[in-house]
Residue frames relative to the residue before (quaternion, step in Angstrom):
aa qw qx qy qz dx dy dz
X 1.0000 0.0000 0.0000 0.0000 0.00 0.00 0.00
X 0.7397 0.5060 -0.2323 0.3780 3.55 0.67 -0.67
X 0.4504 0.5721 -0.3145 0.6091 3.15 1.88 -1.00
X 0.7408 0.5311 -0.2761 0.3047 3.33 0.08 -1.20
X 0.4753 0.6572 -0.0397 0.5836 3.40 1.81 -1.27
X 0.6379 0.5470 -0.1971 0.5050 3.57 0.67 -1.03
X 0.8128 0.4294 -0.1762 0.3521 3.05 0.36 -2.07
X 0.3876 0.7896 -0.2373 0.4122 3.57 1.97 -1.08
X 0.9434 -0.0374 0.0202 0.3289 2.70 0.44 -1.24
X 0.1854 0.6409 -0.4298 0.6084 2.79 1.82 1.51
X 0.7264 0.2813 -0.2089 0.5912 3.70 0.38 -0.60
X 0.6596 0.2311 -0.5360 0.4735 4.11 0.43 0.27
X 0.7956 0.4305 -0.3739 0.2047 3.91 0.38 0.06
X 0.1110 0.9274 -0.2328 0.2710 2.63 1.91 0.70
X 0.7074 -0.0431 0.1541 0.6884 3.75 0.36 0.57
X 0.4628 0.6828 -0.5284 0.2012 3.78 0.62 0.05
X 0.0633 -0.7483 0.6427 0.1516 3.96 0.37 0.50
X 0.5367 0.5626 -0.5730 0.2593 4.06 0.36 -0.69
X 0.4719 0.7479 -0.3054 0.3532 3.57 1.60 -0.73
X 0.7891 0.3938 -0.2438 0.4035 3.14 0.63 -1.59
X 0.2842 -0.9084 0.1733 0.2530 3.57 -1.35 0.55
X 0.4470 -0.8039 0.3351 0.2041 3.29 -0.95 0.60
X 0.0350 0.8334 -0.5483 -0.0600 3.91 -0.75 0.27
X 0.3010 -0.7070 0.6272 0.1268 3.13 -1.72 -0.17
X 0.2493 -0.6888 0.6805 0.0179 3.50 -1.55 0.94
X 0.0452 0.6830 -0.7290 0.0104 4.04 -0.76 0.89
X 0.0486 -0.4699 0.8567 0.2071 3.46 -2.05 -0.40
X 0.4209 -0.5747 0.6840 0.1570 3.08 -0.94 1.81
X 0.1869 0.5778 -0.7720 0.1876 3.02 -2.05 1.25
X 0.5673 -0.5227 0.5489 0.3220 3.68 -1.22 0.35
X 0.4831 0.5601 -0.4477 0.5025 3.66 1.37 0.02
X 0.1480 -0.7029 0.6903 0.0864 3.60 -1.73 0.55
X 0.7758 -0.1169 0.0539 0.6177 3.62 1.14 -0.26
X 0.6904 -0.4877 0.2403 0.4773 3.17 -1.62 1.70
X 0.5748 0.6449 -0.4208 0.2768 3.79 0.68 -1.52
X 0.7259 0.4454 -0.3049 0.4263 3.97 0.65 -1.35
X 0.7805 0.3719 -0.2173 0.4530 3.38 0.92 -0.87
X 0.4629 0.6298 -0.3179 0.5366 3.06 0.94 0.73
X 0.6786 0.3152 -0.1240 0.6517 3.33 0.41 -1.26
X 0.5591 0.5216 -0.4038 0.5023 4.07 0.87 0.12
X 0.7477 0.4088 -0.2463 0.4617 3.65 0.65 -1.16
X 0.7752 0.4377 -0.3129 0.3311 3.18 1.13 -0.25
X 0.4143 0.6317 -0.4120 0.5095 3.57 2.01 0.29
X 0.4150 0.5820 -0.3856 0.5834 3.99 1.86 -0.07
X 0.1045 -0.7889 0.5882 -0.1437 3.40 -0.39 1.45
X 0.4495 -0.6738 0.5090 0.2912 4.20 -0.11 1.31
X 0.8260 0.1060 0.0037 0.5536 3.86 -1.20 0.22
X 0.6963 0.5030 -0.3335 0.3885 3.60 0.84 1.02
X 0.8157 0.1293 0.0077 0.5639 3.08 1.35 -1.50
X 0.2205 -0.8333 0.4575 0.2185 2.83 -1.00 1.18
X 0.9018 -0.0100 0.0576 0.4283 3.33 -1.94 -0.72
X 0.7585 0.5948 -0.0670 0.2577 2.81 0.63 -2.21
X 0.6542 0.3891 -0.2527 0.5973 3.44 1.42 -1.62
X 0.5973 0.5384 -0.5109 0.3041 3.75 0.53 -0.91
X 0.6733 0.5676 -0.2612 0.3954 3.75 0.93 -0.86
X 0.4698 0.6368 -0.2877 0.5394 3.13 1.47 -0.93
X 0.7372 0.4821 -0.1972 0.4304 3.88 0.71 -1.41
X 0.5001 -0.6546 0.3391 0.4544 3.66 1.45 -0.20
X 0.5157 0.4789 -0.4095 0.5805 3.57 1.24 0.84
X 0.0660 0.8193 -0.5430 0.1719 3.23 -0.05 1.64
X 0.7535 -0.6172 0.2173 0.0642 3.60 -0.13 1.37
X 0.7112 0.0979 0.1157 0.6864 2.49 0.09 -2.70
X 0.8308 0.2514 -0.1116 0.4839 3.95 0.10 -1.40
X 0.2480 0.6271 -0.5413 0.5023 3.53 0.66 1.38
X 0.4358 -0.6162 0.6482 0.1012 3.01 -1.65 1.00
X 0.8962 0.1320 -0.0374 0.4219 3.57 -1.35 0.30
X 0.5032 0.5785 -0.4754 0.4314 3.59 1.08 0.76
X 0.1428 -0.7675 0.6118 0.1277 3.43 -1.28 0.85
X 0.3940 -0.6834 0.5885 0.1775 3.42 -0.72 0.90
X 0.2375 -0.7907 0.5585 0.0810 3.31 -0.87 1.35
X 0.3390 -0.6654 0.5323 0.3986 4.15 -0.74 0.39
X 0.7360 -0.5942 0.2258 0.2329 2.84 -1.35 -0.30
X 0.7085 0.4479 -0.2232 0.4976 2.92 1.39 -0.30
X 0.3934 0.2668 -0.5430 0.6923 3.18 1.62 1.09
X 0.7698 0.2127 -0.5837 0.1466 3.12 -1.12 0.36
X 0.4115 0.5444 -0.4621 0.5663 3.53 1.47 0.93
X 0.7669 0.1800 -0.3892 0.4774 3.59 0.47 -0.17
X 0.3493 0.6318 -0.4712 0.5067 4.07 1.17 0.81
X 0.7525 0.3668 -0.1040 0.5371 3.65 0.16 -1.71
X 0.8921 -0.1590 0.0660 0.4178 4.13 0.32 -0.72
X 0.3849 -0.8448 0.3371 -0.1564 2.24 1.36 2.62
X 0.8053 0.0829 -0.2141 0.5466 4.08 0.94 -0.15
X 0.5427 -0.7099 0.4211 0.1557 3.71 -0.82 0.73
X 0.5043 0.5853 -0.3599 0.5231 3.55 2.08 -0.02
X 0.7000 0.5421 -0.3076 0.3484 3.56 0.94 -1.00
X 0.6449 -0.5938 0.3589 0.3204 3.86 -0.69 1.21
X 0.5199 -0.4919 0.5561 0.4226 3.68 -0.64 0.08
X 0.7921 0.4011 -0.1721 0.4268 3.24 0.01 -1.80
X 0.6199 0.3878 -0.4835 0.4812 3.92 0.54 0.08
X 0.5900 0.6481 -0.3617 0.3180 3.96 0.76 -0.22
X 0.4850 -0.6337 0.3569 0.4856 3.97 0.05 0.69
X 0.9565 -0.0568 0.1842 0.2190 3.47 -1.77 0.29
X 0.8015 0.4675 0.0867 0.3628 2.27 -0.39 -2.84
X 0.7836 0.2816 -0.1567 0.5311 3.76 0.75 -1.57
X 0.4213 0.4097 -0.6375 0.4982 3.62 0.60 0.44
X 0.7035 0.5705 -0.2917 0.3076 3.15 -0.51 -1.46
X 0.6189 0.5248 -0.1940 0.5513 3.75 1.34 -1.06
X 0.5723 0.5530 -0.3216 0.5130 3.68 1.08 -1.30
X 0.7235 0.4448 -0.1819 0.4955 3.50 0.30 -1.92
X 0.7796 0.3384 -0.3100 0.4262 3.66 0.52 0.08
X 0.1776 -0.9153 0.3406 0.1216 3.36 1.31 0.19
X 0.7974 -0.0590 -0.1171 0.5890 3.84 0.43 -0.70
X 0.4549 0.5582 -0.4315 0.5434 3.56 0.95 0.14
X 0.5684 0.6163 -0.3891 0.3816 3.62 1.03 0.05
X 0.3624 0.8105 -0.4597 0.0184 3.77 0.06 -0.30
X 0.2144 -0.8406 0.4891 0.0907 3.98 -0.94 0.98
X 0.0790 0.8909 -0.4118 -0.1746 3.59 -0.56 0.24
X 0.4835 -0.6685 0.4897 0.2819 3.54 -0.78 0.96
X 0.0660 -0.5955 0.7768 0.1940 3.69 -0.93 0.79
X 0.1687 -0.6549 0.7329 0.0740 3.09 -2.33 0.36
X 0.1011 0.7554 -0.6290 0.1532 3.13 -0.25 1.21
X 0.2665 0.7125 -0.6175 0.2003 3.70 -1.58 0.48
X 0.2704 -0.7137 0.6462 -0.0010 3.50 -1.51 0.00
X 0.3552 0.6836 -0.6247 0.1277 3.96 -0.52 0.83
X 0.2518 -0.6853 0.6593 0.1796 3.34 -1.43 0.89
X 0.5240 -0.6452 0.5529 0.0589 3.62 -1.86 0.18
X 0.1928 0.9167 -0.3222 0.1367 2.85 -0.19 0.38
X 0.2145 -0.8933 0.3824 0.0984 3.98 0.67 1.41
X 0.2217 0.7599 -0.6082 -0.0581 3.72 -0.02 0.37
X 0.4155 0.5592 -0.7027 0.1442 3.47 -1.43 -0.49
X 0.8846 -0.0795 0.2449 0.3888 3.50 -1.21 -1.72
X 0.2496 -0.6888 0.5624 0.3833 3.46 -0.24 0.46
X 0.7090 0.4082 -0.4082 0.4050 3.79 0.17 -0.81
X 0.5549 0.5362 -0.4490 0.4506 3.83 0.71 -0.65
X 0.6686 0.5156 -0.3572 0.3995 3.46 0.88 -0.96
X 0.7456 0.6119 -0.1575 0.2116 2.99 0.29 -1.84
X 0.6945 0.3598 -0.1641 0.6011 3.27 1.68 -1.14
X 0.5054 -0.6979 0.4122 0.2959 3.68 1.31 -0.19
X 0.3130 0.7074 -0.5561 0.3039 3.53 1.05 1.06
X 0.8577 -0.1164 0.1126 0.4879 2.91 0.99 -0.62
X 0.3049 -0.8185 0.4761 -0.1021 3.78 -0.55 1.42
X 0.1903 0.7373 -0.6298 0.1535 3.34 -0.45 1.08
X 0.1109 -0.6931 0.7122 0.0055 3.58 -1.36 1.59
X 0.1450 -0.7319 0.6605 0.0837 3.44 -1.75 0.86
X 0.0899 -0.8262 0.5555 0.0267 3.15 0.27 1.74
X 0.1122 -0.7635 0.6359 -0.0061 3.98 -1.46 0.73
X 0.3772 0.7150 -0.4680 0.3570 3.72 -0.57 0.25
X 0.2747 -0.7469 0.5833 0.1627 3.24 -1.75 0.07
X 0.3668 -0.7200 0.5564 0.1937 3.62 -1.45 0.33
X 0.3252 0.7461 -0.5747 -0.0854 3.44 -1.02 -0.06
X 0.2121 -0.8019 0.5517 0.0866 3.35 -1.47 1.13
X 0.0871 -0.8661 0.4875 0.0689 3.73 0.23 0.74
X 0.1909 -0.6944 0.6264 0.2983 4.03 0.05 1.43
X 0.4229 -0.5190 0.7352 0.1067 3.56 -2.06 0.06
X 0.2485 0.7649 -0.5943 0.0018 3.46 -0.84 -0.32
X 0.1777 -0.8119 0.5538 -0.0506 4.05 0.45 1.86
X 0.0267 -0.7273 0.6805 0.0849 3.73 -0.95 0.69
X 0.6705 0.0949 -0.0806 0.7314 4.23 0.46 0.85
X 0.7403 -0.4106 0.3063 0.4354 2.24 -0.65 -1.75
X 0.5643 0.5939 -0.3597 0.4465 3.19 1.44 0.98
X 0.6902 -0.5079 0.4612 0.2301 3.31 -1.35 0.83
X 0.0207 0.7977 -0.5983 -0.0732 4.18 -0.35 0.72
X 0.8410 0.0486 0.0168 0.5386 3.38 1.14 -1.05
X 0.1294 0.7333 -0.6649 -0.0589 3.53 -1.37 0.02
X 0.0443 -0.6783 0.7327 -0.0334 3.38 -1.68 0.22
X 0.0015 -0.7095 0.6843 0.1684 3.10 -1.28 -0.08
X 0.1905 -0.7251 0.6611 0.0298 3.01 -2.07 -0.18
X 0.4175 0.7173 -0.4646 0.3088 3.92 -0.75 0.29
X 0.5753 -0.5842 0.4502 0.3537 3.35 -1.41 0.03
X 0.3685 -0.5191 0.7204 0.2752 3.77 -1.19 0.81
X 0.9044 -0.0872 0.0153 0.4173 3.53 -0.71 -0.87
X 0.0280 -0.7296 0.6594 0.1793 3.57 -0.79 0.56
X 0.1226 -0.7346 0.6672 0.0150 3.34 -1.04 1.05
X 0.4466 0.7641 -0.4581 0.0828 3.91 -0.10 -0.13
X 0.0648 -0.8654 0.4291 0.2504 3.47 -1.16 -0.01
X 0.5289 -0.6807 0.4697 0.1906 3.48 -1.49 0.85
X 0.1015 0.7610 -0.6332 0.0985 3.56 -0.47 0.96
X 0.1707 -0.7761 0.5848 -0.1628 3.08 -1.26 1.39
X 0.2431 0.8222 -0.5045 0.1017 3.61 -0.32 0.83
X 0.3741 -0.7591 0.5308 -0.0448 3.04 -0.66 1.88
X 0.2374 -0.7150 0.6246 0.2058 4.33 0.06 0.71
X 0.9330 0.2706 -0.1485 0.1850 3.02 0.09 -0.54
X 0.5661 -0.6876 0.2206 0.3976 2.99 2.13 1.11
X 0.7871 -0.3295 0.0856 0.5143 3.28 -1.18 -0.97
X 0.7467 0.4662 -0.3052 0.3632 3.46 0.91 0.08
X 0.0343 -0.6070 0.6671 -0.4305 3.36 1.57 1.99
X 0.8048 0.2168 -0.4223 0.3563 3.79 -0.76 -0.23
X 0.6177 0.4392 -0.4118 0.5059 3.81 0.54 -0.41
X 0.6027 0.4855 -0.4343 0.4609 4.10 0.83 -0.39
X 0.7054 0.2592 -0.2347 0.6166 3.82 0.66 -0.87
X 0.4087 0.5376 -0.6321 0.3800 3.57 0.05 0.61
X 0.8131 0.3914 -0.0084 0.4308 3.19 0.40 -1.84
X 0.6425 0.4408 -0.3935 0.4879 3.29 1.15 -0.08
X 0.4659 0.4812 -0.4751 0.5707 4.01 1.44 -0.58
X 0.6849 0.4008 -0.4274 0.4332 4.08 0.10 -0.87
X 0.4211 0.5806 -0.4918 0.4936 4.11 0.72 -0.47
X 0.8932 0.2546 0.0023 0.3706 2.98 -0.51 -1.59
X 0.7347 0.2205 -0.5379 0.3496 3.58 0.57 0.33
């Protein structure tokens, strides 16, 4: 009966990937893709907009999510990152930031979205022979740079699409962690 029980349910998890598991990671933002939040940071206009509209634009500062407020003396070594380069060859926004010095202040939003997703074997998985994620999603970082209460600079950077995959193969199944246990204790 158990054999019989066994085999049951050996043959229904066969190839079953719905098995294997899957997640997700967001930073909540009013953004759905790098594209929106993009084409947002860039309606942020230096020595125009201020605190109030930037927030207004879904780049909220103080009551934002996933923003890191930079001091000041990083965002001087961020914006004019080597001490040979002239002031006056640097853009606008980061004089104007320099020449304001602690009245200067910049903040990185992070915003993005990637899901997870294990496919291959469920038993390769399951016992850890062998591990394969198809991660997808996007990133976006959008720098700030506030003199008062006005905007001097901005830029961004990040990934539009991340498409990539994680493969992982362990020879020795579930007992890969008891093999590198004892081999870190070998060797230290």
């Amino acid at each position: 009966m158990s054999m019989a029980l066994a085999a049951l349910l050996s043959a229904s998890l066969a190839g079953c990937a719905s098995l294997l598991p899957r997640g997700s990671s967001e930073q909540p933002s009013g953004f759905d893709s790098f594209e929106s939040a993009q084409r947002a940071l860039e309606q942020v206009l230096p020595f125009r907009t201020t605190v109030a509209e930037l927030a207004g634009l879904g780049f909220d500062p103080e009551g934002g999510r996933n923003v890191t407020r930079v001091p000041y003396p990083e965002v001087v070594t961020r914006l004019a990152p080597h001490p040979g380069v002239p002031l006056e060859t640097l853009d606008e926004g980061v004089r104007a930031c320099v020449a304001a010095q602690a009245q200067c202040r910049a903040y990185v939003f992070h915003l993005g979205g990637q899901t997870q997703r294990r496919e291959g074997s469920f038993w390769l998985d399951f016992f850890n022979f062998k591990r394969t994620t198809a991660v997808a999603g996007w990133r976006f970082d959008g720098l700030v740079v506030v003199r008062g209460e006005l905007v001097v600079f901005r830029n961004f950077g990040g990934e539009a699409r991340i498409d990539r995959t994680e493969r992982q193969v362990n020879p020795l199944g579930p007992l890969q962690r008891a093999g590198d246990a004892v081999g870190a204790r070998i060797l230290n």
